[in-house]
LOLO-444311 format. One record per atom (N, C-alpha, C, O, CB): residue in one letter; x, y, z. Coordinates in steps of 0.001 Angstrom, whole numbers, plus 524288, in hexadecimal, padded with zeros to 5 digits. Glycine has a CB too. Example, Ala and Ser with C-alpha at 12.3 -4.5 7.8 and 13.67 -1.06 7.14 Angstrom:
REM LOLO-444311
A833867E9C681E78/A8300C7EE6C81E78/A833907F31C81E78/A8379C7F30982111/A82C2C7EE8782356/S832327F73681BA8/S835667FBDC81BE4/S832648001E81EBE/S834618047281F67/S837047FDAA8165D/
REM end
This chain:
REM LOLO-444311
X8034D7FB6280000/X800008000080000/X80378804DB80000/X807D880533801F7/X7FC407FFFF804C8/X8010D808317FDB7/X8056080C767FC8B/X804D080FAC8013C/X800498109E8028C/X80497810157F6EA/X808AB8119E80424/X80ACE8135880973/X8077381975808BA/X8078281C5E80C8E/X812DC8137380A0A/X804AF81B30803EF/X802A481FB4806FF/X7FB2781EAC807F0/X7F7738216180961/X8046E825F5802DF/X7FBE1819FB80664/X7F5F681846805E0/X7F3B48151480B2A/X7EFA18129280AAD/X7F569814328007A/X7F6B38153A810BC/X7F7EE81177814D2/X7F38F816EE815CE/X7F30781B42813C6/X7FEE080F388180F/X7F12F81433819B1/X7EDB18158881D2F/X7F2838193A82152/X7F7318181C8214D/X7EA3380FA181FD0/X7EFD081E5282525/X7F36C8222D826F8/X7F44981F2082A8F/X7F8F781E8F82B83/X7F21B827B682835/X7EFE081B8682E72/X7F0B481905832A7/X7F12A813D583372/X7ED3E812BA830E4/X7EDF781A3683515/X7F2C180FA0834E9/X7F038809A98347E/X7EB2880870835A2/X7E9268043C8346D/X7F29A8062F837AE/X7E95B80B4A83780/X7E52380A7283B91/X7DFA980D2E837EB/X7DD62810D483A12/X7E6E780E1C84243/X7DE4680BEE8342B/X7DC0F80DBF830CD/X7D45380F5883370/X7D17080B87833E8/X7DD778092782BE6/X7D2DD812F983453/X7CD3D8132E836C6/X7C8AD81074832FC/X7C663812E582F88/X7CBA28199E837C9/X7C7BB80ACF83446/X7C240808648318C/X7BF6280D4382F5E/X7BD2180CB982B27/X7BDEA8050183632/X7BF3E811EF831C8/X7BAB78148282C98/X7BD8F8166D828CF/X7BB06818F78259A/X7B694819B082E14/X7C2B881608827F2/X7C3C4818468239B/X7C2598136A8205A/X7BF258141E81CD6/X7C95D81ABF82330/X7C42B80EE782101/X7C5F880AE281F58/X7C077809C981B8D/X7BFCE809B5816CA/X7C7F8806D08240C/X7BCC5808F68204A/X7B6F1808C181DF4/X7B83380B7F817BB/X7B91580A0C8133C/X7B1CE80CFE82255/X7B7A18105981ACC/X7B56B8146C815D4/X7B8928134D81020/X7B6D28138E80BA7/X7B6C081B90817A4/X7BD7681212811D3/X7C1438100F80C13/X7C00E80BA48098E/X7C17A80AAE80510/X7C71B80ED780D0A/X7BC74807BE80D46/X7BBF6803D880AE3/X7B5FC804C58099A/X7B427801B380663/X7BDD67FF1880DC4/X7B3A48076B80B07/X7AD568098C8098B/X7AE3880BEF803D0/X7ABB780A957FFF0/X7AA9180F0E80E54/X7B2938100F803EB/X7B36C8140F7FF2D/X7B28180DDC7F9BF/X7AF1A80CC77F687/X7BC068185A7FFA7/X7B77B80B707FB5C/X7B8D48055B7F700/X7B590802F17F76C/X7B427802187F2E7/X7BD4F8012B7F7BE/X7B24C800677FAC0/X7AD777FE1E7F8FE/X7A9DD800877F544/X7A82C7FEE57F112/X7AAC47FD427FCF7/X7A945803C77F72C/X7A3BA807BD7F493/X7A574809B17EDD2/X7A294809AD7E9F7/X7A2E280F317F963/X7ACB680BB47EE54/X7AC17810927E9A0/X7B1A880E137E677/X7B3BB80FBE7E276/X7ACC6818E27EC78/X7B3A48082F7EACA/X7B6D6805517E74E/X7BBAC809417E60C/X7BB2280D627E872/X7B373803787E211/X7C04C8090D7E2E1/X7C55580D307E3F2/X7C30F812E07E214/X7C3C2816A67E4FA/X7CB7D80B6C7DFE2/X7C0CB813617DE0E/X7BFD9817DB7DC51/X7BF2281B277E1B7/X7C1AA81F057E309/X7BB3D817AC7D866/X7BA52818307E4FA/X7B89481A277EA90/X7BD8481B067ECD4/X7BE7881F5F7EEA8/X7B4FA816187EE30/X7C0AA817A57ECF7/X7C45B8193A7F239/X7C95A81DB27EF16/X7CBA9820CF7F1EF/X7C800812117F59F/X7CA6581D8A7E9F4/X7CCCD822DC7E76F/X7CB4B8283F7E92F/X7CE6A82BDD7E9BD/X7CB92823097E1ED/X7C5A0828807EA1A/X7C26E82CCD7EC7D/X7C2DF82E367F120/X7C2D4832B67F2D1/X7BDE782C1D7EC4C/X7C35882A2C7F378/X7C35582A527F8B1/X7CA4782AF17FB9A/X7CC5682C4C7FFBB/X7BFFD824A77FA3E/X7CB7F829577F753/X7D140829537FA7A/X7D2CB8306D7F872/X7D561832E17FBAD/X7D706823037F744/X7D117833927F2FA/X7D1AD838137F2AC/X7D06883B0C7F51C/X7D34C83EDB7F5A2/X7D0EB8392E7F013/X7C97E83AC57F8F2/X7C68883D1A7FB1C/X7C8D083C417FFCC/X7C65A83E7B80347/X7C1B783C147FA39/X7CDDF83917801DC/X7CFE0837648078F/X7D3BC83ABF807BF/X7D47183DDD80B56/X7D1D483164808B7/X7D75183A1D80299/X7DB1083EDE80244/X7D9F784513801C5/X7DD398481E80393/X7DDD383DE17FE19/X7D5E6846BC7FF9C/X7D33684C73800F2/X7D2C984CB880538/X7D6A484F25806C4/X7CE5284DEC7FF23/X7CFFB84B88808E9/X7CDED84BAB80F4A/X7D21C849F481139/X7D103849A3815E5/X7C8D3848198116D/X7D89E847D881076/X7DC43846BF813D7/X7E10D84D1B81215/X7E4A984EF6814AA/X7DEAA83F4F81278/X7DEC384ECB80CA1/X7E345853F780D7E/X7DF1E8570580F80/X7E1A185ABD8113B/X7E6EB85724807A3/X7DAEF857E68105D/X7D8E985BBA81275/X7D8B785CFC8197A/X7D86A8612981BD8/X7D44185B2B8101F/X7D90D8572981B7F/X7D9EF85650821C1/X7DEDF8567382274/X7E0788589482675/X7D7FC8513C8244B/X7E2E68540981E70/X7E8F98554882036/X7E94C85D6E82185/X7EA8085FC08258F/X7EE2A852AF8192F/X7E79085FB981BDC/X7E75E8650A81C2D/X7E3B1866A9821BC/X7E5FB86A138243A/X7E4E9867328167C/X7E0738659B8234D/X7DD51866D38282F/X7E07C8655082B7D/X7E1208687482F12/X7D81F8647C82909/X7E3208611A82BBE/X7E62C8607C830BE/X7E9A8863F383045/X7E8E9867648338B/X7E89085B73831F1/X7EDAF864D882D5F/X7F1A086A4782C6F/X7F05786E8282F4E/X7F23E8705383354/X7F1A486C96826D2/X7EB628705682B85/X7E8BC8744982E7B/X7E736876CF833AD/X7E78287B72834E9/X7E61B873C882D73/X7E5718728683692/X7E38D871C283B09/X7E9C18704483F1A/X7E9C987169843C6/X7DE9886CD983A3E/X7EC9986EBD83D8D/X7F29086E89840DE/X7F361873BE83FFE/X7F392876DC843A6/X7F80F86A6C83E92/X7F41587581839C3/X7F6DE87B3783A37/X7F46787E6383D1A/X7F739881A383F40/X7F78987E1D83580/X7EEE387EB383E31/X7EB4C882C9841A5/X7EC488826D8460E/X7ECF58862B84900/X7E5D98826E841A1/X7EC9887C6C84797/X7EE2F87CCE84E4C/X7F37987D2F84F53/X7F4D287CD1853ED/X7EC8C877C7851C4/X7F55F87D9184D63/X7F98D87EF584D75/X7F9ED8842684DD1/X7FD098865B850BE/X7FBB487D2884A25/X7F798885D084B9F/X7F96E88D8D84BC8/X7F5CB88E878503D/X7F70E89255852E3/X7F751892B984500/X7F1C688C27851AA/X7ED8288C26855F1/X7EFE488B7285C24/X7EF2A88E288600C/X7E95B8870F85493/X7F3578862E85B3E/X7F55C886128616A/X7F9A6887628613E/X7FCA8884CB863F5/X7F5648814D8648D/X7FC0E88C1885DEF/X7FFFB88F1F8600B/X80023894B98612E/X803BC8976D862DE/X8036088E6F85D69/X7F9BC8964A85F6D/X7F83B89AFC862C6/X7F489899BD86806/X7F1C989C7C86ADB/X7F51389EFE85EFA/X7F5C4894B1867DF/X7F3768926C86CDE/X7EB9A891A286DC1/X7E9188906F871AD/X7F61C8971E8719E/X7E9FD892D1868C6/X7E3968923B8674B/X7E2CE88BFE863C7/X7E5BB889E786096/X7E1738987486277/X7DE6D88A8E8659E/X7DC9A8864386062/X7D70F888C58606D/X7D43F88B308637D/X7DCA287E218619D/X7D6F0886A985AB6/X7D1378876585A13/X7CCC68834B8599F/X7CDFD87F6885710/X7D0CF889FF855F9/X7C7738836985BC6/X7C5F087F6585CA4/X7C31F87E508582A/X7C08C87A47857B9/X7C3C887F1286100/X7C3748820C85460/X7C0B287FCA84E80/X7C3FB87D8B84C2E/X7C39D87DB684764/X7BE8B8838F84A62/X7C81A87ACE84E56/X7CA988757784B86/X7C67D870B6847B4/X7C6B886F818430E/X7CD2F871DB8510A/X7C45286F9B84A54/X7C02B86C348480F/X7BE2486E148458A/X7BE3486B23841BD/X7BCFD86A2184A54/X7BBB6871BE8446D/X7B90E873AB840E1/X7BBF2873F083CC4/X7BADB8725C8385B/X7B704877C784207/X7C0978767183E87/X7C475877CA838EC/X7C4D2872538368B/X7C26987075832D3/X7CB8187A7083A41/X7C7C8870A583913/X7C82F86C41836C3/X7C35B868A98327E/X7C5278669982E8A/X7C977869C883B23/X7BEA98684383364/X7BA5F8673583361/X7B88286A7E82CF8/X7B77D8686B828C0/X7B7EE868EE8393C/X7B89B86F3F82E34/X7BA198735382A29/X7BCC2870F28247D/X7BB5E86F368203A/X7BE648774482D14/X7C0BA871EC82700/X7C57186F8D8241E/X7C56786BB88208B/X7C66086C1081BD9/X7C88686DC08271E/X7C435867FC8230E/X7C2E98627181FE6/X7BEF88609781DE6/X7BED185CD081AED/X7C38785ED482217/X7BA73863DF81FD5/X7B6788633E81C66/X7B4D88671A8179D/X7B0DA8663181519/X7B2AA862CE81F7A/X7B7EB86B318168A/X7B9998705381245/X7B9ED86D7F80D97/X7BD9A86A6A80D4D/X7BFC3873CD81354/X7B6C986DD5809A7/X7B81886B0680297/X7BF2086C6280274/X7C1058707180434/X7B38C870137FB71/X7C20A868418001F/X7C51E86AFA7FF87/X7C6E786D077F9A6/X7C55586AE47F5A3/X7C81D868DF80226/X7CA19871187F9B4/X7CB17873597F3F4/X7CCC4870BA7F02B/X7D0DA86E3D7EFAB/X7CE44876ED7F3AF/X7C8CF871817ED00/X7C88586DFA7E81C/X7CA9D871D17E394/X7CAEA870417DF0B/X7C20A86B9F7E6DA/
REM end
């Protein structure tokens, strides 16, 4: 198996697993081509949210404030269309 295609953890969570094997039952590879593109959109958009959200607290707990619309932002964030 090609070393960038390994699962991040061993410990893989049954609902993903489900859903990958739901995607291939149901929509067969074409399905899981989709699904593996539509995994990579929503994984640069949470990598970029996580960035985000470090770089903020970061500038946040060194004027010694957080803000409690973290969640929201975040929330915000990842649910925003992204630019097409």
């Amino acid at each position: 198996m090609d070393p960038q295609m390994r699962p991040a953890t061993p410990d893989v969570d049954p609902m993903v697993t489900a859903a990958v094997k739901n995607v291939r039952d149901r929509f067969g590879s074409e399905g899981l081509r989709d699904l593996m593109a539509l995994a990579q959109m929503e994984l640069r958009n949470a990598e970029q949210a996580e960035r985000r959200l470090a770089y903020d607290e970061s500038a946040n707990t060194s004027s010694g404030s957080l803000d409690a619309a973290d969640t929201q932002a975040w929330l915000a964030f990842t649910e925003a269309e992204p630019d097409r």
